[in-house]
C-alpha positions as CSV (number, residue, x, y, z in Angstrom):
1,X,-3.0,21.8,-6.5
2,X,-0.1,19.7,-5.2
3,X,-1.1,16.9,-2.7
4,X,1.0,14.8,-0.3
5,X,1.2,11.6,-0.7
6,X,2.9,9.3,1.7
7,X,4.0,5.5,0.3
8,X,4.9,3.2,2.4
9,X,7.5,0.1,0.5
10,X,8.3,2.8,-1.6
11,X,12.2,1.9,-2.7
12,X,11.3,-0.5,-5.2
13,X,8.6,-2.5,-8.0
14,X,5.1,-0.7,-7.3
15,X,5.9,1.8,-4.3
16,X,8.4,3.2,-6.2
17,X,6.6,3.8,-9.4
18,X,4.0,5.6,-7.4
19,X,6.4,7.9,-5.3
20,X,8.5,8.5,-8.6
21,X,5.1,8.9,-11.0
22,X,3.3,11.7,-8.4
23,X,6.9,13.4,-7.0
24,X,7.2,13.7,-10.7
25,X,4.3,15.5,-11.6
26,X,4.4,18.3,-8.8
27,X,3.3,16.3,-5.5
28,X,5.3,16.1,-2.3
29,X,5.9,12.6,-1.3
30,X,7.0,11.5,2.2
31,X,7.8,7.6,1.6
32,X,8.8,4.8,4.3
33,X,11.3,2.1,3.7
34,X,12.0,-0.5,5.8
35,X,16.9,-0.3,6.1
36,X,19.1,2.8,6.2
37,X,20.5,1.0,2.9
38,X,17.2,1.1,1.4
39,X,16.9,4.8,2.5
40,X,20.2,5.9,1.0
41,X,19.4,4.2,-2.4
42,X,15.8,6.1,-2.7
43,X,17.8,9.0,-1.6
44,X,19.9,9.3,-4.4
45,X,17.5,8.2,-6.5
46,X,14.6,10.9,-6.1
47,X,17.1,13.4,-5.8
48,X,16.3,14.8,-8.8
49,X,12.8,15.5,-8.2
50,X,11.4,19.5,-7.6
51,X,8.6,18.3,-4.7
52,X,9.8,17.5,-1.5
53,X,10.8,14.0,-1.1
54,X,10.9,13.0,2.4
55,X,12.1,9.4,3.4
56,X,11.2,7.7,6.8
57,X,12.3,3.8,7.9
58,X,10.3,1.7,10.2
59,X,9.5,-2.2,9.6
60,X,5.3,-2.3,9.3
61,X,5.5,-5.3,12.1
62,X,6.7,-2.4,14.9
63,X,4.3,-0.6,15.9
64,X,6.6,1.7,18.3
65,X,9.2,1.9,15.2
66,X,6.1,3.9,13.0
67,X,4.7,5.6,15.7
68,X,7.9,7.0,16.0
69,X,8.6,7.7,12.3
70,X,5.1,9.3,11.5
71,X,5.0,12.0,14.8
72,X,7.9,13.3,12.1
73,X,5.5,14.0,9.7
74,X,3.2,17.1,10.7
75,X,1.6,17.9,7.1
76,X,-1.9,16.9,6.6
77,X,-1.8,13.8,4.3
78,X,-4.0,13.7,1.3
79,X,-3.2,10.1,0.0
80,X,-1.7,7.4,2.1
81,X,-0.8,4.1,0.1
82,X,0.0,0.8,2.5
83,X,2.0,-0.7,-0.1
84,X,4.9,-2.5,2.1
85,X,4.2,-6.1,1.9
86,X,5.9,-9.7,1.5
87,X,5.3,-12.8,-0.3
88,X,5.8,-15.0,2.7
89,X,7.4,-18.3,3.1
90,X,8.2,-21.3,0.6
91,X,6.2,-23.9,2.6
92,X,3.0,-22.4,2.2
93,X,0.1,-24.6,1.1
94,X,-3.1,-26.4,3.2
95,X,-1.1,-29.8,3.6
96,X,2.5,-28.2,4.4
97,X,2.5,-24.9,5.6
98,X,5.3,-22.9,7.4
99,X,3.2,-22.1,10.4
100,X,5.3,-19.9,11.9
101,X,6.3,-17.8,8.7
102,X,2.8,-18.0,7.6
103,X,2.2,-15.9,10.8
104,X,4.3,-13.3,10.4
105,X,3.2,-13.0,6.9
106,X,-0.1,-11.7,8.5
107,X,1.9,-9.3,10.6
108,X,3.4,-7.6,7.8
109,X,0.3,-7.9,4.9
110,X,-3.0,-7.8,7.3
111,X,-1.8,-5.9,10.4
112,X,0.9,-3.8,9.3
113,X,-1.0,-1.9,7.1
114,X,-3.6,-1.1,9.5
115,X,-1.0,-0.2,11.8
116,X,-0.1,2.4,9.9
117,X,-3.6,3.8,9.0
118,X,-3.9,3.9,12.9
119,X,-0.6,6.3,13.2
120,X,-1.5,8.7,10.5
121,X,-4.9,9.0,11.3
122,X,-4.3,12.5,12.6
123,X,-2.5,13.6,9.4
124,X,-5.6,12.3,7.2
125,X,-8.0,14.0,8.9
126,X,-6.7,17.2,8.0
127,X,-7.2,17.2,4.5
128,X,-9.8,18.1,2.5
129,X,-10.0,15.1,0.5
130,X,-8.4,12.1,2.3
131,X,-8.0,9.2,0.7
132,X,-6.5,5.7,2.3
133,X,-5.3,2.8,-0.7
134,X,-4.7,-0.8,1.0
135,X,-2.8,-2.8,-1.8
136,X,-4.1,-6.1,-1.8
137,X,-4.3,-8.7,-4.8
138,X,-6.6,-10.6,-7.1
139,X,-5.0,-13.6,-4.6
140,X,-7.3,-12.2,-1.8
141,X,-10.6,-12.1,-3.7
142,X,-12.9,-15.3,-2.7
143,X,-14.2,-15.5,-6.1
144,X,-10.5,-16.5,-7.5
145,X,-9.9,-20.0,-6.6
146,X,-6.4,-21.4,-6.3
147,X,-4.4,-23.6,-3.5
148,X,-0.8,-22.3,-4.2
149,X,0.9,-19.7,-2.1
150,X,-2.1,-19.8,0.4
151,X,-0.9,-17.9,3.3
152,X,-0.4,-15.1,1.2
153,X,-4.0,-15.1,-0.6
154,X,-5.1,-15.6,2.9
155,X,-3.8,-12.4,4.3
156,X,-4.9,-10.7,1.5
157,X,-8.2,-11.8,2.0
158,X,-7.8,-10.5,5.6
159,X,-5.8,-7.0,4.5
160,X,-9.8,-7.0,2.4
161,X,-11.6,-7.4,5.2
162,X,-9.7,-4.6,7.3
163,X,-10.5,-2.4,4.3
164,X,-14.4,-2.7,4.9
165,X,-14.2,-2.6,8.6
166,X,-12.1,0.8,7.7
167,X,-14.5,2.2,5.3
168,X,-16.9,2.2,8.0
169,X,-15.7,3.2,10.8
170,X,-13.7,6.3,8.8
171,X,-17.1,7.2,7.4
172,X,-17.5,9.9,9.5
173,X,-14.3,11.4,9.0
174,X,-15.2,12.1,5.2
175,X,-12.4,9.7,4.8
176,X,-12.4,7.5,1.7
177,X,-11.3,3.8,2.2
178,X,-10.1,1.2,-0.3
179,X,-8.6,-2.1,-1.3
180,X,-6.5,-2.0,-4.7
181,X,-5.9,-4.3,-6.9
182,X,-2.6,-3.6,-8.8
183,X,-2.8,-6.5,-11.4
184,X,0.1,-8.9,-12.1
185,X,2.9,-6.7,-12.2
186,X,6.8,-7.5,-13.3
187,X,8.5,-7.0,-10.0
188,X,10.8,-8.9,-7.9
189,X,7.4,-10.4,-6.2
190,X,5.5,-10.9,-9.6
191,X,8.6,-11.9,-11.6
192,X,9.4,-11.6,-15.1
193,X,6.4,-13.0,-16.9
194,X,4.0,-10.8,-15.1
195,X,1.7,-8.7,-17.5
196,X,1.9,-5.5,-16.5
197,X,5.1,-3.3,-16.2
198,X,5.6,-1.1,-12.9
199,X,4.7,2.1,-15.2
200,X,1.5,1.0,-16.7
201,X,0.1,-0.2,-13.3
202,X,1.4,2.9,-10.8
203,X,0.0,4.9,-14.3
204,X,-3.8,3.1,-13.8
205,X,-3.2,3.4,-9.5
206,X,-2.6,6.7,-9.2
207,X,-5.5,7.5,-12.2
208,X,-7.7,5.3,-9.9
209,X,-6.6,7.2,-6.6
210,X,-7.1,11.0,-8.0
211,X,-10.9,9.7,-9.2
212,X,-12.0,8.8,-5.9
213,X,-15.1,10.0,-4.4
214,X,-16.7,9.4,-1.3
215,X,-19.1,6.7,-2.8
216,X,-16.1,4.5,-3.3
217,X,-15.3,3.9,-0.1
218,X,-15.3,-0.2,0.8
219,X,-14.7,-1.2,-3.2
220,X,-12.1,-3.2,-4.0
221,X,-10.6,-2.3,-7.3
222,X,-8.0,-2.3,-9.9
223,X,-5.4,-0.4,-11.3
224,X,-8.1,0.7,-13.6
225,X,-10.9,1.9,-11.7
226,X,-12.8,-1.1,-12.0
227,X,-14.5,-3.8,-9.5
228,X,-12.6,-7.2,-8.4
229,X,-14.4,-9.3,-6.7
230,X,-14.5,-9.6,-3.1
């Protein structure tokens, strides 16, 4: 049976392989992108594709801007994947940090993500098997040590610690919460010597997303199904 999916970052590196990979195989898609420009390129692109592709636009720091965009969607939503994120400023360790960029990193990784859980919630709880996929990154988990690009592994550690607080308090709604791993994948944020292409992780994700039960809710794990250290 054909779900709907909606991806958010969807017009390029791993939103896009997801909304191409399940638009592909029968689902309906609705996916956000963040310019008109960006929306005219995915446009064109997915055009080909039998399941209805809808595209909305809304930046994940304005909260108005998605409330907005998501009243258009009225369909119950089956999978939601917050995958819009950035990588955050150069001047990003401990002892010289772009404080201000640093911030707004948080906006867009932590906060925007749960922004969008919050406007869809109505659309999730009318499906039968609801299922909500934070991307986050080996960078978050506390058990990976590292001091480069630390604003970013900090608000991935954050985005982690939405994803629990989530899981619980959506418990009652039957729906399923979790953080995902995608591995080090060859995108414009990975870069070329990454060692995954876009295909074989979006092939592991959405693998990972369709096996979900109930007593997964809270893990944080990869592209493969398998646990990543908090």
């Amino acid at each position: 049976m054909a779900e709907h999916w909606f991806i958010s970052g969807a017009n390029r590196g791993i939103g896009h392989g997801l909304a191409t990979l399940v638009a592909e195989r029968g689902d309906d898609v609705t996916a956000s992108v963040r310019s008109e420009r960006a929306r005219e390129e995915l446009q064109r692109d997915v055009a080909r594709h039998r399941a209805r592709f809808a595209i909305v636009s809304f930046d994940t720091r304005d909260e108005d801007a998605i409330r907005a965009a998501t009243q258009t969607v009225e369909e119950p939503i089956d999978v939601l994947v917050c995958n819009a994120g950035a990588y955050g400023p150069q001047r990003q360790s401990t002892l010289d940090m772009d404080f201000r960029g640093a911030l707004d990193l948080f906006d867009v990784n932590a906060l925007g993500p749960l922004r969008l859980v919050q406007a869809l919630l109505p659309n999730l709880r009318k499906a039968e098997n609801p299922r909500v996929v934070l991307i986050s990154s080996g960078l978050g988990s506390m058990a990976t040590a590292g001091a480069t690009n630390i604003a970013y592994r900090a608000a991935k550690a954050a985005l982690n610690k939405i994803t629990q607080g989530l899981a619980l308090d959506l418990q009652r709604d039957g729906i399923i919460v979790v953080a995902l791993n995608p591995g080090w994948v060859r995108t414009d944020m990975g870069g070329r010597n990454a060692e995954l292409s876009v295909e074989e992780s979006a092939t592991g994700i959405v693998a990972t997303i369709d096996a979900l039960t109930t007593g997964d809710s809270g893990r944080f794990v990869d592209y493969r199904g398998k646990d990543t250290p908090w």
